[in-house]
C-alpha positions in Angstrom: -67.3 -51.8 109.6 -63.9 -53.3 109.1 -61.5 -52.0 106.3 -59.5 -53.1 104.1 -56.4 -52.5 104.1 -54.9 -52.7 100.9 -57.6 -50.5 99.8 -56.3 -47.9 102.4 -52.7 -48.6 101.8 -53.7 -47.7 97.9 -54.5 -44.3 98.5 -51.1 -43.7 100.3 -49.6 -44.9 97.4 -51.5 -42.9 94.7 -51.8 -39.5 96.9 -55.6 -39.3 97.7 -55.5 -40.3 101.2 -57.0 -37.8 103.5 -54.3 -35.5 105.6 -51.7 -36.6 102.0 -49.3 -39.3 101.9 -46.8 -41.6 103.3 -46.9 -41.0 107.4 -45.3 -37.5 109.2 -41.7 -39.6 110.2 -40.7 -39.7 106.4 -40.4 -35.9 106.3 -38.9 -35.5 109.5 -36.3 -38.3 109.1 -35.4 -36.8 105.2 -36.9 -39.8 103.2 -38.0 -37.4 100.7 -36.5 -40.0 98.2 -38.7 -43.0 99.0 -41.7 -43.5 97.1 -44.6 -45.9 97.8 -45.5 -47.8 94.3 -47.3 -51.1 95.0 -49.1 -53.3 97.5 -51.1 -56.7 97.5 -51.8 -59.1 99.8 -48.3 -60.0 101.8 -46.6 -57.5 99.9 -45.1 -54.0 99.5 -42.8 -52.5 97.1 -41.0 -48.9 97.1 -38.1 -47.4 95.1 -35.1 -45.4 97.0 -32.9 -42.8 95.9 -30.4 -42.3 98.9 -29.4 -38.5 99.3 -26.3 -37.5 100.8 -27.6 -36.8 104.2 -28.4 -40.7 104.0 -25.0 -41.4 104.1 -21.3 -41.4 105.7 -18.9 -39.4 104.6 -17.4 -41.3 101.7 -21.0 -41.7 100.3 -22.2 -44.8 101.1 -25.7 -45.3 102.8 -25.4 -45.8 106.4 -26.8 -49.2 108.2 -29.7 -47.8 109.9 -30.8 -45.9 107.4 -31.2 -48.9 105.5 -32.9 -50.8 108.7 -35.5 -47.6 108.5 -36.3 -48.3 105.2 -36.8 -51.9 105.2 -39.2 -51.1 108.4 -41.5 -49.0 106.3 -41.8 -51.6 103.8 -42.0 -54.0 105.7 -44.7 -52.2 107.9 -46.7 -51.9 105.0 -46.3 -55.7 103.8 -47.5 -57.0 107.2 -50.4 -54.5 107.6 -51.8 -55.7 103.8 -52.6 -59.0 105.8 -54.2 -57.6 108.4 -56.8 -58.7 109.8 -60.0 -56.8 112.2 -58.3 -54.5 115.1 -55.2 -55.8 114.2 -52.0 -53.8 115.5 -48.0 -55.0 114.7 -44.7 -53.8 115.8 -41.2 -54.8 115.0 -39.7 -57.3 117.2 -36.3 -57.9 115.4 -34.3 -57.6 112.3 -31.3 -59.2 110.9 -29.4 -57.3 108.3 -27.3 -58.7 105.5 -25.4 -56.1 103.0 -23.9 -57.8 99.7 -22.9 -54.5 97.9 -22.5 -51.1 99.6 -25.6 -48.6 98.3 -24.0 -45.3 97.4 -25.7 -41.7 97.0 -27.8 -41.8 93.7 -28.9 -45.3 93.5 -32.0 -45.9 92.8 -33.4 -49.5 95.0 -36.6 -50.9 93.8 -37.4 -52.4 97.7 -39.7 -55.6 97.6 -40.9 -56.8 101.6 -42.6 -59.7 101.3 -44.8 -61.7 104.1 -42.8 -65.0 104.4 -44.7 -66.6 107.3 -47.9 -65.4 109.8 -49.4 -66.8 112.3 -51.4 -65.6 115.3 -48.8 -64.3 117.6 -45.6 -63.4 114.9 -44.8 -62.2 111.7 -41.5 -62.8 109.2 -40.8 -60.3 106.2 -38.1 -59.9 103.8 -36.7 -56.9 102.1 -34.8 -57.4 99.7 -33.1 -54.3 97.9 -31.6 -54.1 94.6 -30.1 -52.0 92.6 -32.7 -50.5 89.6 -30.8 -50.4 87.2 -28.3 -53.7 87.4 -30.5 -55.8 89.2 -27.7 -57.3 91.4 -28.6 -57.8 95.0 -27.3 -55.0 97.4 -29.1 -55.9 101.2 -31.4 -57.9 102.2 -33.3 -57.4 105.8 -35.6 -60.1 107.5 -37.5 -58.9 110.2 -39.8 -60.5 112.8 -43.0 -58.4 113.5 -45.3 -59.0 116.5 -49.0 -59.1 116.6 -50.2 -56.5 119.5 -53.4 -54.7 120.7 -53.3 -51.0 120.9 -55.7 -50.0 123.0 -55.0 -46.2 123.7 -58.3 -45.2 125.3 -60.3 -42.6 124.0 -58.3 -39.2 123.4 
């Protein structure tokens, strides 16, 4: 029986899947500040609050940790349009920063399913700023198709 998976993807977002929330690496990496808040078809959207551990030491968000969040989202945008067995995995990013994102600014993070086909994948993430609404980053990655077949465990 196939699933769907924004149906699945929903109950991350509301709390009720089984085993509880968003997946083990946003604990261990600190994202404590993410939160999941909607999904359809092609895309995902999340709001950030960067902490100070997210960040150099004059308080502005540091590059990757801006790269792991767009990954997430756009994880989540490419998996909405997934289809039967299907498995993805990131195969590139390019990142563009038009503002620096400082400690205590909310993003509202929107990763949208530009283009699919069999083999690839483009997404967008675009963050900006809650409360402004100016552009801070934007992030287009290309996601590969791939079957994960791990064998019985």
């Amino acid at each position: 029986m196939q699933q769907d998976p924004i149906a699945i993807i929903r109950t991350i977002i509301d709390g009720t899947v089984e085993g509880g929330g968003p997946p083990p690496y946003i604990d261990g990496m600190g994202l404590e500040g993410m939160v999941f808040t909607a999904v359809e078809k092609g895309r995902f959207t999340l709001e950030w609050t960067p902490e100070m551990h997210h960040c150099q030491y004059d308080g502005l968000v540091q590059g990757g940790v801006v790269n792991v969040i767009a990954d997430t989202g756009q994880s989540f945008a490419f998996w909405s349009t997934a289809q039967g067995d299907e498995s993805y995995s990131t195969a590139e990013f390019s990142t563009r920063f038009f503002r620096p994102i400082k400690v205590g600014d909310t993003m509202i993070v929107e990763s949208d399913v530009l283009n699919r086909s069999r083999r690839l994948g483009v997404i967008e993430s675009t963050f900006v700023h809650a409360e402004t609404g100016k552009l801070h980053a934007k992030v287009t990655g290309s996601w590969m198709l791939a079957k994960r077949d791990f064998g019985e465990s």
